[in-house]
C-alpha positions in Angstrom: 106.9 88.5 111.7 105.1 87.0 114.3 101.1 87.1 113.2 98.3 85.6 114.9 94.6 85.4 113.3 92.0 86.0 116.1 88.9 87.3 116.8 88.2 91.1 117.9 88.5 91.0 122.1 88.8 94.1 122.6 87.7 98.3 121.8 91.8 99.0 120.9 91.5 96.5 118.2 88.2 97.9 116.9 90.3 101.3 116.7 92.8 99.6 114.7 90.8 98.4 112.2 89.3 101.9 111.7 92.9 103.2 111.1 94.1 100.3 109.0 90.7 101.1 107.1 91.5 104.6 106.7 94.7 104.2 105.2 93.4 101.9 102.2 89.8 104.0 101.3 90.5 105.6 98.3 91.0 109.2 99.1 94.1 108.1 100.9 96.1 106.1 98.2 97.0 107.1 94.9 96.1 105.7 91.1 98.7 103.6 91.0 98.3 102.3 94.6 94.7 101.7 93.9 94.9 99.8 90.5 98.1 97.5 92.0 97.0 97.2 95.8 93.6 97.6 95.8 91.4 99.6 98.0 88.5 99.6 100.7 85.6 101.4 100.2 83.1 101.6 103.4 84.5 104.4 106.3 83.1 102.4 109.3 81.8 104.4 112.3 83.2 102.8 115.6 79.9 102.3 116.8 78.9 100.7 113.6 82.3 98.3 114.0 81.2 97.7 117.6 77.8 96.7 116.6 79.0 94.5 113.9 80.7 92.9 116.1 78.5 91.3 118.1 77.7 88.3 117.9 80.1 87.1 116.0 83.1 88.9 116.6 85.2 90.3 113.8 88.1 88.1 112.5 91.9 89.7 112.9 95.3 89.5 112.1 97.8 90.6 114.9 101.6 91.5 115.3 103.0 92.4 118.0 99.3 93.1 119.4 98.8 95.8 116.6 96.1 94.8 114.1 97.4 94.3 110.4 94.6 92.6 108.8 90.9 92.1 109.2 87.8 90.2 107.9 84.7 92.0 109.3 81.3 89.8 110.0 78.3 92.0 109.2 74.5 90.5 109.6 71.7 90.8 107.2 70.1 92.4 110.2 73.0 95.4 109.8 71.6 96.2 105.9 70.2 99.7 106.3 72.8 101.1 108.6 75.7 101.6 105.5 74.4 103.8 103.1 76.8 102.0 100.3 75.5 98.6 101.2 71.8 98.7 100.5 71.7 98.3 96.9 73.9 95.3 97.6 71.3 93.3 100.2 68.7 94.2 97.8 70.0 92.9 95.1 70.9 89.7 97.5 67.4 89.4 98.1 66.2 89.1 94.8 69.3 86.2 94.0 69.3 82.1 94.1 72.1 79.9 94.9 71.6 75.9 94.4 67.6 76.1 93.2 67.0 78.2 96.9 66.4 82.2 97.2 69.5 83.2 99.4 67.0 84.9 101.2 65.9 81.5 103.2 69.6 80.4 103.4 72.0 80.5 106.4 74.8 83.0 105.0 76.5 86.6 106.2 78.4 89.2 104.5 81.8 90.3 104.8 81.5 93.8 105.5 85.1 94.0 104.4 88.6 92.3 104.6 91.9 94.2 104.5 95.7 93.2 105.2 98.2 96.3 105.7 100.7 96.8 102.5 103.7 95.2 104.3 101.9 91.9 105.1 100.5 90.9 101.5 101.1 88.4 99.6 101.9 86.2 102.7 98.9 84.3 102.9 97.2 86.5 105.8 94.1 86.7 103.5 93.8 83.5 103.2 94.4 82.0 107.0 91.4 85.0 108.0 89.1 83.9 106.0 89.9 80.0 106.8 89.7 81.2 110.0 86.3 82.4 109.3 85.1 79.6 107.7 86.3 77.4 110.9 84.3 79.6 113.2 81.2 80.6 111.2 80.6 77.3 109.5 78.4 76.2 112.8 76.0 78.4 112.2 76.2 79.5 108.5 76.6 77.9 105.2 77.4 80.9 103.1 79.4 84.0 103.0 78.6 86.8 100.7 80.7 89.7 100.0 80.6 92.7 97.2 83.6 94.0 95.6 83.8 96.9 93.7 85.1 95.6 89.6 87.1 97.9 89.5 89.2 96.0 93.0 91.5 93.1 90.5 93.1 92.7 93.5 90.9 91.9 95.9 88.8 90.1 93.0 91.8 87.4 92.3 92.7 87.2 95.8 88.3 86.2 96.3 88.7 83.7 93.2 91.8 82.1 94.9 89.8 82.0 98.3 86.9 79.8 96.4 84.4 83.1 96.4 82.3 82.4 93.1 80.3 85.5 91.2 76.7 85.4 91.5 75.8 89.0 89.7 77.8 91.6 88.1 75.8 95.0 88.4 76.0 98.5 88.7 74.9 100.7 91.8 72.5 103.7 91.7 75.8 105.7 91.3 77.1 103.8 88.4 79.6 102.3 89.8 80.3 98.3 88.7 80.1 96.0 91.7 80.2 92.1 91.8 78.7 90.1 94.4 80.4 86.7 95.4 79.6 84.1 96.9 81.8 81.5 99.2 79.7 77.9 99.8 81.0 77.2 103.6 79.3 73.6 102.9 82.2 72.3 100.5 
């Protein structure tokens, strides 16, 4: 195995994400798979992937040119075009980091990160999101990111990365969410 983290060049890769993404929501994977692999939750639109996209590009993993991971960038400026998001930039709004509202800092989300089953627990998380922080770092000093509490997965794997919890709370729904933050400035 051969992969290369990248940046999203082209409308093919977009696609790919959207079927890696499909594979890991929920309805697609079992109990089992969900409490030892974890899951996604948000079913992107392309032309919400596209416009996400733009302008930062989202952050990839590639084998053999066929996506197998991904870390997507999403903008405050994105927040009421994903139904399942809003509750999480309001409650952003309303949230301090360091004695400042993150509302007047320099941060964006992760609008979500996924590796494909055969490729975890190879460090493909990891070398995204340092990726990330390479790029993004210019022009950010935080990245925010929700995931759901019932994701242990993706919660450790977060932890590991140097993401910190800044609220634990529950959505309109009821369903438990924390939101974490990564400080880009350390």
């Amino acid at each position: 195995m051969s992969v290369t983290i990248t940046s999203v060049k082209t409308d093919l890769q977009l696609h790919q994400i959207l079927e890696l993404q499909k594979i890991n929501l929920p309805r697609s994977l079992s109990v089992a798979e969900i409490k030892k692999e974890g899951f996604v939750t948000v079913d992107h639109s392309f032309d919400i992937l596209q416009q996400m996209n733009t302008p930062y590009p989202h952050i990839i993993a590639i084998d053999n040119d066929a996506v197998i991971g991904y870390a997507l960038v999403m903008l405050s400026s994105i927040k009421d075009e994903i139904e399942i998001l809003k509750p999480m930039f309001e409650k952003i709004n309303t949230l301090s980091y360091n004695n400042a509202p993150l509302s007047s800092c320099k941060y964006f989300v992760i609008g979500q990160v996924c590796v494909a089953k055969a490729y975890r627990g190879q460090g493909v998380f990891y070398k995204m999101y340092d990726q990330m922080k390479s790029i993004m770092r210019q022009d950010f000093n935080l990245i925010i990111t929700e995931v759901s509490a019932h994701n242990t997965r993706s919660l450790k794997a977060h932890a590991r990365q140097g993401f910190i919890n800044i609220l634990s709370f529950k959505a309109p729904d009821g369903h438990p969410w924390e939101i974490l933050l990564w400080d880009l400035t350390n």
